[in-house]
N, C-alpha and C positions, 0 to 999 in steps of 0.2 A: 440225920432225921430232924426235921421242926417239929417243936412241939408248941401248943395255945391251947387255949383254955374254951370251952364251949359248954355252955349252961354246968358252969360248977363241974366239969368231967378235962380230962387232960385227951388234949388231941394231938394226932402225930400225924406226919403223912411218909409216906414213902414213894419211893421208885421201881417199877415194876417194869423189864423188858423181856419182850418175847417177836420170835421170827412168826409169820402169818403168809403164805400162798396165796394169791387174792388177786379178784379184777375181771379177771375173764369169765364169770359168772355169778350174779345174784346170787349167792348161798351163805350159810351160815356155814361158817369151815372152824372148826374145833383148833385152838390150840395147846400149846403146851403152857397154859397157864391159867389161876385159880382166882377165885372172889378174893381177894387178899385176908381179908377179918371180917368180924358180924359188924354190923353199923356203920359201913364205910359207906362213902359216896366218889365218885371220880371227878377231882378238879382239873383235868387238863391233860394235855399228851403232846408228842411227837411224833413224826413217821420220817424213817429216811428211806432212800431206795436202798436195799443191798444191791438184787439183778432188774434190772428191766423188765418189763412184759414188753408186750408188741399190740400195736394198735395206735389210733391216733385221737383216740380218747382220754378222757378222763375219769375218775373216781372217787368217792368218798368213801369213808368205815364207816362200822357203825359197830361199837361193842358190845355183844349180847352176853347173859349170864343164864345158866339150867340150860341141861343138853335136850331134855324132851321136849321143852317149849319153852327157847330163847322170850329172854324177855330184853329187849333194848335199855342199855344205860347211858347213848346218848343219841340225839341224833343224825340225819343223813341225808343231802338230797342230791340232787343230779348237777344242783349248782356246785360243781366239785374242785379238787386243788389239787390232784395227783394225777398228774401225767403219766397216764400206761409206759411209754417207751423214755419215760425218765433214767437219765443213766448212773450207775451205782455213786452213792454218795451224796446226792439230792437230798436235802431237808426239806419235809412240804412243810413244817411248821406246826403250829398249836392247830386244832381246829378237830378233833377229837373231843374237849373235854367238855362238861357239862358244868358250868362252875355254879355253885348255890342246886343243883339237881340232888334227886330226894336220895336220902340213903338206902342201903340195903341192906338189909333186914333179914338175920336167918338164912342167907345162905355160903356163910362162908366156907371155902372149899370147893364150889361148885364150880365147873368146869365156865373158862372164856369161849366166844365164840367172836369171829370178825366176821359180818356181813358186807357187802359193796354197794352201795348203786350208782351205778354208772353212769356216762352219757357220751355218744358218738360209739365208736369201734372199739374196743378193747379184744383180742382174739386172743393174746395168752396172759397168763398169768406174771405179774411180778411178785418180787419176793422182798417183805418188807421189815426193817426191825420199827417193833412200836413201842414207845416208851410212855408209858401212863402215870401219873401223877394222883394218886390217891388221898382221901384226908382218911383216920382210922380211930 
């Protein structure tokens, strides 16, 4: 863990991984992972392919936080870097994180969510490990 210093407060960051189903439709898909702490903010991430999906599109995340009405903590567009039919062990690279994006505030604990948007065909889902970089 790093630790610095931020207005007079000791700042840490960590590593957060979790698997996400994704691609084959625009949705917020719930995972198996939490806000990490009150006042963090997310500087960056990973994605690799575990399995393929199918299609000859492409895609982007987008990590949302509260399950009744995701709120995006970074952004997302069609201009994408994950190849649908990517085969397992593919690194797409940084391009998740939001580096200098505002912190969050009061909800630590709350549930992740991975949003897509996509562009060209994507028909099934792949299965992704995503590794996010947090400041806390």
């Amino acid at each position: 863990m790093a630790r610095g210093r931020f207005r007079g407060q000791d700042r840490h960051q960590i590593v957060q991984e979790f698997v996400a189903t994704v691609g084959a439709a625009d949705a917020d898909n719930l995972v198996d992972a939490v806000v990490p702490g009150d006042n963090c903010r997310l500087l960056g991430g990973t994605v690799t392919t575990k399995t393929a999906g199918t299609g000859t599109g492409t895609f982007s995340i987008k990590i949302m936080y509260e399950e009744a009405t995701p709120v995006a903590v970074n952004a997302a567009t069609a201009t994408t870097y994950i190849d649908a039919d990517a085969v397992a062990g593919v690194i797409h690279g940084a391009g998740v994180g939001l580096p200098g994006g505002e912190f969050i505030k009061g909800k630590w604990g709350e549930h992740l969510n991975v949003t897509t948007v996509k562009a060209g065909t994507v028909s099934g889902n792949a299965v992704l490990l995503i590794s996010l970089l947090w400041e806390l």
